[in-house]
Each structure stands twice: as C-alpha cells, then as structure tokens.
FILUM-36561 format. One record per residue (C-alpha): residue in three letters; x, y, z. Coordinates in nm, 4 decimals. Last residue first. Example, Ala and Ser with C-alpha at 12.3 -4.5 7.8 and 13.67 -1.06 7.14 Angstrom:
residues 2
{atom 'SER',{1.3670,-0.1060,0.7140}};
{atom 'ALA',{1.2300,-0.4500,0.7800}};
This chain:
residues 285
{atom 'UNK',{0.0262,-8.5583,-1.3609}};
{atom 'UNK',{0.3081,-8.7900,-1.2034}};
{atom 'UNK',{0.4480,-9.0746,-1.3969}};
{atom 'UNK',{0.3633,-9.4237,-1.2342}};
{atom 'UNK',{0.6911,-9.6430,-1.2825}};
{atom 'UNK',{0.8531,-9.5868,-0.8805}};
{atom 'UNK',{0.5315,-9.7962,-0.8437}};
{atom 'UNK',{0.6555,-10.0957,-0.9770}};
{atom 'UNK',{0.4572,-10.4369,-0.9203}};
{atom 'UNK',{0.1360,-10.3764,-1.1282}};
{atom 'UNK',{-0.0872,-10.1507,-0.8344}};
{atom 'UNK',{0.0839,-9.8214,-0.8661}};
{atom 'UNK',{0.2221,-9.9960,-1.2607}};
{atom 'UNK',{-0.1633,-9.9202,-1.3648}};
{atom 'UNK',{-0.1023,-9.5554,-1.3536}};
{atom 'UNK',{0.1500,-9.5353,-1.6266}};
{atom 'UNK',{-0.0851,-9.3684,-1.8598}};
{atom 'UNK',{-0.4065,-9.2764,-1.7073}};
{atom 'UNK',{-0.6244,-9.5404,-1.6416}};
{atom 'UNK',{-0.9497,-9.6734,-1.7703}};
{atom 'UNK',{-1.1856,-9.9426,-1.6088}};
{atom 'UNK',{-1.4534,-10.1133,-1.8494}};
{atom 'UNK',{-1.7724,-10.3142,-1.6758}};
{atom 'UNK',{-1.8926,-10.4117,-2.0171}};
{atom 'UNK',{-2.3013,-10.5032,-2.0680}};
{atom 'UNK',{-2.3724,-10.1959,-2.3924}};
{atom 'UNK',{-2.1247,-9.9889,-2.2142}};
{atom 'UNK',{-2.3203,-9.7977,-2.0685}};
{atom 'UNK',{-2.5131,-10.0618,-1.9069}};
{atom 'UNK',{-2.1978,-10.2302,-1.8144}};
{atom 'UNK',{-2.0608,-9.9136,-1.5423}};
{atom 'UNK',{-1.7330,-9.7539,-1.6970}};
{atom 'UNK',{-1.4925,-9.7514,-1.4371}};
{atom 'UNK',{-1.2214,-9.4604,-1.3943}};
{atom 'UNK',{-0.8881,-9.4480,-1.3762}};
{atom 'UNK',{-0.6113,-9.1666,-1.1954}};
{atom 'UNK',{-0.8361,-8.8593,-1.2409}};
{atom 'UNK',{-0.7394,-8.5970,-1.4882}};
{atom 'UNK',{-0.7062,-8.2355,-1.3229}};
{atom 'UNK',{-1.0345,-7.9628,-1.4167}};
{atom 'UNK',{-1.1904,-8.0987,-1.1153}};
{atom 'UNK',{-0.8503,-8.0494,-0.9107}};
{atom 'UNK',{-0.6806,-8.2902,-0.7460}};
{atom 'UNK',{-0.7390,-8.2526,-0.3336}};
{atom 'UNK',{-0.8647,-8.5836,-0.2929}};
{atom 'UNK',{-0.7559,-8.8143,-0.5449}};
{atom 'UNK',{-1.0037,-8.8071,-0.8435}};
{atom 'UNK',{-1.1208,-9.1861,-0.8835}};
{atom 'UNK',{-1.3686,-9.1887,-1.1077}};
{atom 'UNK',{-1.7050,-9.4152,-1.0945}};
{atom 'UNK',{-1.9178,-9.4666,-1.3946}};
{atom 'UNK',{-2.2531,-9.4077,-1.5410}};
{atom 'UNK',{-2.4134,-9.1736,-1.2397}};
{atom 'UNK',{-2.4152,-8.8564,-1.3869}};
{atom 'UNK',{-2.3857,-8.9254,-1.8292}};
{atom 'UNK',{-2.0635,-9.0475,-1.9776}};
{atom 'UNK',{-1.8933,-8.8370,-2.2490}};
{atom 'UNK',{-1.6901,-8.5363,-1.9655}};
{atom 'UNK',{-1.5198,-8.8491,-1.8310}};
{atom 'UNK',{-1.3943,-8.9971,-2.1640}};
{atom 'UNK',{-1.2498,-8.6394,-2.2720}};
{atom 'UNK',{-1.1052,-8.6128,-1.8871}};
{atom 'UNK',{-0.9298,-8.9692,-1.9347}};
{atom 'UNK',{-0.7352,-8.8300,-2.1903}};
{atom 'UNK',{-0.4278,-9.0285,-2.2624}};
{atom 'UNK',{-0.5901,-9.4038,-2.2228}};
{atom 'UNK',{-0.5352,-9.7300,-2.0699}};
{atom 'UNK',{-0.7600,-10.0138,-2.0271}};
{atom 'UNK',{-0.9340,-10.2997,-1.8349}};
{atom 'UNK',{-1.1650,-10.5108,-1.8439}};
{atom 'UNK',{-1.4593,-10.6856,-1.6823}};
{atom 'UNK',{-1.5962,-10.9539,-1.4826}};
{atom 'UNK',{-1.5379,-11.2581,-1.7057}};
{atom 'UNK',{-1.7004,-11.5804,-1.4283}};
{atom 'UNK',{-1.6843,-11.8136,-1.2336}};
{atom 'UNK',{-2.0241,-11.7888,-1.0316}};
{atom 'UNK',{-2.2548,-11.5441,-1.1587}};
{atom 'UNK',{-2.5178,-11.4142,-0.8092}};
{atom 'UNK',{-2.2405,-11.4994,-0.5795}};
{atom 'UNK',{-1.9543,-11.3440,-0.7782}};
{atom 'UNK',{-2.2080,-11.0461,-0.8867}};
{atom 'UNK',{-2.2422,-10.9830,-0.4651}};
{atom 'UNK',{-1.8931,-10.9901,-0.3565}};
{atom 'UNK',{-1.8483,-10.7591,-0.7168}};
{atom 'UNK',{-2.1029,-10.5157,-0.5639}};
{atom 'UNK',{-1.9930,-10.5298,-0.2242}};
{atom 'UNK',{-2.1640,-10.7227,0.0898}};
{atom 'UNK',{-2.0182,-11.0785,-0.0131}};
{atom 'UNK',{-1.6630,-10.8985,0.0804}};
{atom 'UNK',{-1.3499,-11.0699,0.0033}};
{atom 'UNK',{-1.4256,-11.1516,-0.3670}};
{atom 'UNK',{-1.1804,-11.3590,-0.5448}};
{atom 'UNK',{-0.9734,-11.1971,-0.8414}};
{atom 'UNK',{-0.7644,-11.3471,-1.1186}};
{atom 'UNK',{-0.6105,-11.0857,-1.3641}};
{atom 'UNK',{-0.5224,-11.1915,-1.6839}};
{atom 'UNK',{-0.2342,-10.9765,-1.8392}};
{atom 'UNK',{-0.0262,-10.7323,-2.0328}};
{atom 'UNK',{0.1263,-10.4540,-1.7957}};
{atom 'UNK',{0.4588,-10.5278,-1.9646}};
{atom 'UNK',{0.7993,-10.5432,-1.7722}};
{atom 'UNK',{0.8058,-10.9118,-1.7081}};
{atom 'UNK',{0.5913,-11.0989,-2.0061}};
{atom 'UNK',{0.2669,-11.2231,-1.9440}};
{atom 'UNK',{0.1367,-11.0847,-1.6384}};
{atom 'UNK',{-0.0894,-11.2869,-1.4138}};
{atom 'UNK',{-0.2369,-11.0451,-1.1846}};
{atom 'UNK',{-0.3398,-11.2124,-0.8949}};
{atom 'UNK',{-0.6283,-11.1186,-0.7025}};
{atom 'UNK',{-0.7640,-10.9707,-0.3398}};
{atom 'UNK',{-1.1263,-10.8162,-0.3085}};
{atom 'UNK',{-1.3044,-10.6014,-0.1095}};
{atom 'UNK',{-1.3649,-10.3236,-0.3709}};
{atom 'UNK',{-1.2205,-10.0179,-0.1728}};
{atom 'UNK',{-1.0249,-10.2910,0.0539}};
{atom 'UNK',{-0.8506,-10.3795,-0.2651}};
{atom 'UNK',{-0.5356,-10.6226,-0.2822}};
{atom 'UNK',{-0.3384,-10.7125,-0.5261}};
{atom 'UNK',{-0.0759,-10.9724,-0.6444}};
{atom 'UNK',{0.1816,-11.0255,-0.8592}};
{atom 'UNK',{0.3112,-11.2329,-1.1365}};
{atom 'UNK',{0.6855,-11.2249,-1.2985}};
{atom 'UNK',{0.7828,-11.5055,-1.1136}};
{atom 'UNK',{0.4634,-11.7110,-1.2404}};
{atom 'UNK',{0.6249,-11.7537,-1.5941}};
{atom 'UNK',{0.3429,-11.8123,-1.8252}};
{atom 'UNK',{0.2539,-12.1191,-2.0458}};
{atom 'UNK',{-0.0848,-12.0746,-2.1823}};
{atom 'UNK',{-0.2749,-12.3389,-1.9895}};
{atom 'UNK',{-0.0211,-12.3831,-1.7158}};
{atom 'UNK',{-0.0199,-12.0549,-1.5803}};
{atom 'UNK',{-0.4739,-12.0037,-1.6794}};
{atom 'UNK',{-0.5352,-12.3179,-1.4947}};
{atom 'UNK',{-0.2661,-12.2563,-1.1653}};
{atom 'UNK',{-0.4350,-11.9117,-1.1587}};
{atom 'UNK',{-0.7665,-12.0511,-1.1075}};
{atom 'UNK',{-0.6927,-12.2937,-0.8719}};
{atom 'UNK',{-0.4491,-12.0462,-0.6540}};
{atom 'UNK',{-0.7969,-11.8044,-0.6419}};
{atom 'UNK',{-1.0684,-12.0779,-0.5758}};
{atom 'UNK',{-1.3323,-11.8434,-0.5191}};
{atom 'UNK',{-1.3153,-11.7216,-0.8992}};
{atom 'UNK',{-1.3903,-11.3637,-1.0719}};
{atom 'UNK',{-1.1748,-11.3365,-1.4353}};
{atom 'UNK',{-1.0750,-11.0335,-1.5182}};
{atom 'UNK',{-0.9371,-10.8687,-1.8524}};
{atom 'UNK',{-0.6062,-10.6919,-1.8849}};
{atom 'UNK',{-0.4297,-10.4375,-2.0837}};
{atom 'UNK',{-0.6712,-10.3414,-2.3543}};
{atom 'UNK',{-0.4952,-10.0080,-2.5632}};
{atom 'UNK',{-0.4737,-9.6303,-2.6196}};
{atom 'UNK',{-0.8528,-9.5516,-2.5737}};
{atom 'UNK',{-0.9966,-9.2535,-2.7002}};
{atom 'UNK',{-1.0728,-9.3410,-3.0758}};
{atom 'UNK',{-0.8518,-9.5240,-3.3091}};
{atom 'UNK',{-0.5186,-9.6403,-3.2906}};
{atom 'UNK',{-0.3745,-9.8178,-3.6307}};
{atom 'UNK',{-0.3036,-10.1891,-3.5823}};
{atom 'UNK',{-0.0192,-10.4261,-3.6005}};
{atom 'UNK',{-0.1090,-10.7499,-3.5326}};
{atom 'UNK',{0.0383,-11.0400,-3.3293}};
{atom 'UNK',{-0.2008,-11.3607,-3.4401}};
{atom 'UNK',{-0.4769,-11.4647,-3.2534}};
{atom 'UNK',{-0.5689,-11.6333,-2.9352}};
{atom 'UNK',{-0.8919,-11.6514,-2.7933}};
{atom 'UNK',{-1.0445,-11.6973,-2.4545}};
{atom 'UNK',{-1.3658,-11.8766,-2.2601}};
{atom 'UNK',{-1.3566,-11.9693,-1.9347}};
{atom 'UNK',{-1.6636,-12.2776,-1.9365}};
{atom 'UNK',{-1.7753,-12.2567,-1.5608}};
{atom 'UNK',{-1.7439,-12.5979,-1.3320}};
{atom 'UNK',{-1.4908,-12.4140,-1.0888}};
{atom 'UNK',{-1.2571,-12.3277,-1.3774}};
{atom 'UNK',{-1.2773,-12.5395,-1.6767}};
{atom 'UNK',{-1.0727,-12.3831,-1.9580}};
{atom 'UNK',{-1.2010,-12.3055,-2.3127}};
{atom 'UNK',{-0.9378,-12.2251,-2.5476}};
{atom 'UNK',{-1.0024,-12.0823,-2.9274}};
{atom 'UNK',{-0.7331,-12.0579,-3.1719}};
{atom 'UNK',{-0.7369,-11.8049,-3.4242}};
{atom 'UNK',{-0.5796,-11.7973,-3.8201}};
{atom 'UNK',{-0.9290,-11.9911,-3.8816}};
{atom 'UNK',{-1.1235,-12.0888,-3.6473}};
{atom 'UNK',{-0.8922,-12.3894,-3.4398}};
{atom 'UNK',{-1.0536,-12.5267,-3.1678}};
{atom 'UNK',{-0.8731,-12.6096,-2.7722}};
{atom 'UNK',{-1.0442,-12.7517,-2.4680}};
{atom 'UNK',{-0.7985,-12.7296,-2.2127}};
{atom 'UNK',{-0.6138,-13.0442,-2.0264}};
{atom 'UNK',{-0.2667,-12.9153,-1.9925}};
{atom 'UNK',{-0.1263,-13.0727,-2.3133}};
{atom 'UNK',{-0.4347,-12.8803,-2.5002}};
{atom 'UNK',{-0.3361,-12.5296,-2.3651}};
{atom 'UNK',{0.0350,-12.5693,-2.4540}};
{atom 'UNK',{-0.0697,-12.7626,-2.7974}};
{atom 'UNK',{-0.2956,-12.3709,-2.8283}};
{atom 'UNK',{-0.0267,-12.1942,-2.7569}};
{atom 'UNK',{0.2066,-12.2808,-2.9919}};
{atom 'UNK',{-0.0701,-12.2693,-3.2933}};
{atom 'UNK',{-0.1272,-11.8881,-3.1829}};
{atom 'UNK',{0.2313,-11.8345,-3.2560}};
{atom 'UNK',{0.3302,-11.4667,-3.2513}};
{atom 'UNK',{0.0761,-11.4230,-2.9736}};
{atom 'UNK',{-0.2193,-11.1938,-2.9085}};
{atom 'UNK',{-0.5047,-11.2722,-2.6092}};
{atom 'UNK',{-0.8155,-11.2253,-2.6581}};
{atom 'UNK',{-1.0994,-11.2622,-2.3572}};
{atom 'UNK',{-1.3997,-11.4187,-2.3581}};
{atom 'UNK',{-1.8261,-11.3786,-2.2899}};
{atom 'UNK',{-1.8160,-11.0436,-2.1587}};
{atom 'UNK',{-2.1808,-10.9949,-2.0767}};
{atom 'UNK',{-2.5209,-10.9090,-2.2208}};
{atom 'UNK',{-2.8028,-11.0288,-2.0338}};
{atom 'UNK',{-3.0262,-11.3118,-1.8963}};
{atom 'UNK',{-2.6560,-11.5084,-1.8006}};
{atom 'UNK',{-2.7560,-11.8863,-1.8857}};
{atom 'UNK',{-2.9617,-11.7198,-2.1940}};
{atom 'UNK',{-2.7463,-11.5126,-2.3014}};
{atom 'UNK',{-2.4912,-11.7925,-2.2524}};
{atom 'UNK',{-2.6736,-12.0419,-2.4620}};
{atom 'UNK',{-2.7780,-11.7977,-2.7538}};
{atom 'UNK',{-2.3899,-11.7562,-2.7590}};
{atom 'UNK',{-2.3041,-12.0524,-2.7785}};
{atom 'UNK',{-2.5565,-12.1838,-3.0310}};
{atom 'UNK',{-2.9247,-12.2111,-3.1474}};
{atom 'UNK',{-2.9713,-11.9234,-3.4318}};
{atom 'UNK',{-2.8504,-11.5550,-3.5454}};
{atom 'UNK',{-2.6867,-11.4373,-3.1371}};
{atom 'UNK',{-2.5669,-11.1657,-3.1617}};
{atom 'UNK',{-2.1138,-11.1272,-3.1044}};
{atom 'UNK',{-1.9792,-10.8036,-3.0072}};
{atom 'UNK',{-1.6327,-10.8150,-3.0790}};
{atom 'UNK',{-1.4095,-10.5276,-2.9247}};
{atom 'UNK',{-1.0953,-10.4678,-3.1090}};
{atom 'UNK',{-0.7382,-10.3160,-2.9242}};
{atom 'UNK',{-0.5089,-10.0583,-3.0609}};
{atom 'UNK',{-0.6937,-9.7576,-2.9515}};
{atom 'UNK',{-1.0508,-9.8744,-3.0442}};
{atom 'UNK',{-1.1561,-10.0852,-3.2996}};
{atom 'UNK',{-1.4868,-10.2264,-3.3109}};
{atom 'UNK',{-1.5888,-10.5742,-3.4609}};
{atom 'UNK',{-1.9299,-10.7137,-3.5163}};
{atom 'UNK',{-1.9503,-11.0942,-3.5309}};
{atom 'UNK',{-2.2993,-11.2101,-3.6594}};
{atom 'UNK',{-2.3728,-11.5377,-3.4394}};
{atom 'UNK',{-2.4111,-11.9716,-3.4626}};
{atom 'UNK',{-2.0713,-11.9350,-3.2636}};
{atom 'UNK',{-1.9331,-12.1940,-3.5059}};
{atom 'UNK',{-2.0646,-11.9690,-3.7768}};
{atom 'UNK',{-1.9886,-11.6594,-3.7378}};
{atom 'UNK',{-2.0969,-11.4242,-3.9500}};
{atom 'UNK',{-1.9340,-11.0932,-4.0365}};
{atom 'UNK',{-1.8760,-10.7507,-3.9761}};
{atom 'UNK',{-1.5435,-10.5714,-3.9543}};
{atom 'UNK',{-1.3854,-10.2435,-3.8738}};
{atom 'UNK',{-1.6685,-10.0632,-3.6611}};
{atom 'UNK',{-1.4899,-9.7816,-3.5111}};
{atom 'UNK',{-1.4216,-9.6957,-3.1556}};
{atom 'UNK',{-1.4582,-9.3441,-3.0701}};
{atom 'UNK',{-1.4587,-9.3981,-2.6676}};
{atom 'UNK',{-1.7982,-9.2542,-2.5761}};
{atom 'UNK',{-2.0124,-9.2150,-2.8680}};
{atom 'UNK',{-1.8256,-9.5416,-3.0874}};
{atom 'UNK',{-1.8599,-9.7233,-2.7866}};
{atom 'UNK',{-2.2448,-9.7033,-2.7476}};
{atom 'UNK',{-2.2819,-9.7388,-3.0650}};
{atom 'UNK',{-2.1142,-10.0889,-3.0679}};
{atom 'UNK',{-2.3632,-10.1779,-2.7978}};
{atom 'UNK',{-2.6800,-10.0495,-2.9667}};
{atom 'UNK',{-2.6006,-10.2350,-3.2987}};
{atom 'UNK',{-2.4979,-10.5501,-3.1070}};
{atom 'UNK',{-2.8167,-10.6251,-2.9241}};
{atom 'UNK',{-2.8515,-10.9625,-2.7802}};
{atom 'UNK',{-2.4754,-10.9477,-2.6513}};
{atom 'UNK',{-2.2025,-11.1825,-2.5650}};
{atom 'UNK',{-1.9160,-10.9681,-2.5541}};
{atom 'UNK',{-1.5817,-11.0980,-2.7037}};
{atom 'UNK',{-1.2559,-10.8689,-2.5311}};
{atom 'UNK',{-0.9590,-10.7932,-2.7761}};
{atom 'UNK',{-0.6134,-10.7401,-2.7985}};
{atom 'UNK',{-0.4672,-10.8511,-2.4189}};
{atom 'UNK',{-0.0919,-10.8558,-2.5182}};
{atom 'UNK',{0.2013,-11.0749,-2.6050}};
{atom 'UNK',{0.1103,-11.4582,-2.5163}};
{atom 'UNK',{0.3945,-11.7006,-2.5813}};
C-alpha cells in the first residue's frame, strides 16, 4: 500500500533559516506555506528532487512546541510515506493498534515504539516536477534497541511484505538494521537500526534520544555539486580509496546543523542497491 518515502516533517524553532539552508545547498524550493492547525505550527514546504521537506514552527502550545521542547532542538519529527490509498492504510494502521487522524487528503499514524510517539504521514501518490540537486527521498530511519519490535510495529502497521526486507550491517557506524522495503524491486523504505556501539556517534544519540527519527536518506546525480556547497567539516563523504578527488564519491552525510537539524545521506544513483539486497544493481562510475 505504501509507494515511496515523499517527504520528511522537521520539528524546527526556526523555519526560515532551515529552509534556506536547503535552498543554498540542495536547490529546494519553497512550494507552500501555511498554518497548521492541529500541529498548533506554520507549515513551510520545500521541494527538492521529487520529494518535499516540511519544516513545521512552532505558533502556540502544541506538538510541536512539545517536542522542541522534549528534544531542546530541531529534529526530524516524522516521516511521509505516499500511497494510492492513504484511507487503506490508515484502517491497516488502526486494526493493528496505531493511533491514526485524518488532516485533510493525509492520514497521520503515530506508533508506540519503546514508549516514544513514531510519528509518520501518508498522503496521496503525486506527481511532482524535480527541483534542485536531489533526485528523490528513499528512506528515513528510525533508531530502536528493540530491533524485531520495531520492525514487527512498522510490518503490521502499514501492511508490508517482510520477504522482500533485508538487513544491514555497519561496522563503520556500529550498527545493524532492517530495511523494510515496500515494494520488491524499489529502494523505498523505513529503515530500523539499533546501535551496536554506545562509543559511536549514533551509539551515543540512541542513548542520549531514545526511540527515535535519526535521519534520511537520498539519491542524487551530482553528488560532486552537493559536495563542493557544504563548508570543511559539514558532512562526511565516502570517496573509496584510490577514486579520484575530481571522481564522485559513493554517498555522503549531511551533518544536522547544516541542514537546519537533518542528518541527510546522499548516494549516487544505484549505489544504495550495494547495501539494498542486489549488488550486481550498483552501476559503476
């Protein structure tokens, strides 16, 4: 029932700073602004590739006051999902014990994963015009120490096919996860990670956040344009040894403060299969 990852919803104090922020590096493009009133916030959205960004501020007492509070900074705050049948999904999500409420066209589900509100949203299948740098969201990440839990909430809440999932492992980052694809074939997906190292830096945001949206993930053409945008020290590329400077890495990771509180990786086309169940898929440079 779920399509693609369309959209990540950032919790932010400052949205006019954050949007910038992705309009200078990955040429998003503010498309809508708006209140939003059962999030007591002003909803800003950017477009980039063929995926929106929401930065949602805080205008009174609400959910998103809450979190910025709970958290002390900005932060992904949900993840989007698209689906021909938002409506479908959301009895699916209900009948397995979510917290489901309609907003308009959207459907919002809150699952319960190790006493933390998960928050996502599922909207109608759109057809959207790229824009900026990015070609398109693939996955966001959820952090959880009860791996099997969590992925047994998000299978049954929106009704995937756990045959087509797989799983990864990262001794770089010290974690292991499940990548819950949607569809076989697709790189769409949430991607359920538990920290295997305390001493890392995600070992050491899991124990400082709990349960928790850790970042996402995208895909893009150029990742040397995006590179050559971010100032020394604002993300970390992965150039295999003995590629060229002047060669495109394989991804990249956006650090949050430049990103206005996201932890974004970007990978070159096909890249994301190395790790995504079919190697033989990842097109050489």
């Amino acid at each position: 029932m779920l399509t693609e990852v369309d959209r990540l919803l950032v919790a932010t104090p400052d949205s006019g700073s954050a949007g910038a922020a992705w309009c200078s590096i990955l040429g998003a493009e503010e498309v809508l602004r708006e209140r939003a009133p059962a999030l007591s916030a002003v909803r800003r959205v950017f477009r980039v590739g063929r995926s929106d960004v929401e930065f949602l501020e805080p205008d009174g007492a609400g959910p998103i006051a809450e979190a910025l509070s709970r958290r002390g900074r900005a932060h992904v705050w949900a993840a989007g999902a698209a689906s021909p049948d938002p409506g479908a999904v959301a009895r699916t999500a209900a009948a397995s014990g979510a917290v489901v409420e309609a907003d308009g066209t959207r459907q919002f589900v809150t699952l319960e994963i190790e006493g933390a509100p998960i928050h996502f949203v599922i909207s109608p299948e759109e057809e959207r015009a790229p824009v900026g740098r990015l070609d398109f969201l693939y996955e966001a990440t959820v952090l959880a120490a009860d791996q099997a839990g969590a992925v047994s909430r998000i299978r049954d809440a929106f009704g995937l096919d756990e045959t087509v999932f797989t799983t990864i492992t990262s001794e770089m980052f010290g974690y292991t996860g499940v990548l819950t694809l949607f569809r076989a074939g697709q790189l769409h997906r949430f991607e359920v990670i538990t920290p295997i190292d305390r001493d890392k830096t995600m070992g050491r945001y899991h124990a400082r956040e709990g349960a928790c949206f850790y970042m996402g993930f995208a895909e893009a053409s150029d990742l040397m344009d995006i590179e050559s945008r971010i100032a020394p020290g604002g993300v970390t590329v992965d150039r295999p040894e003995g590629r060229r400077a002047d060669q495109s890495p394989d991804q990249i990771w956006i650090h949050p403060p430049t990103l206005g509180g996201v932890m974004l990786g970007v990978s070159r086309p096909s890249m994301a299969w190395m790790w995504s169940g079919h190697p033989e898929r990842v097109a050489p440079l």
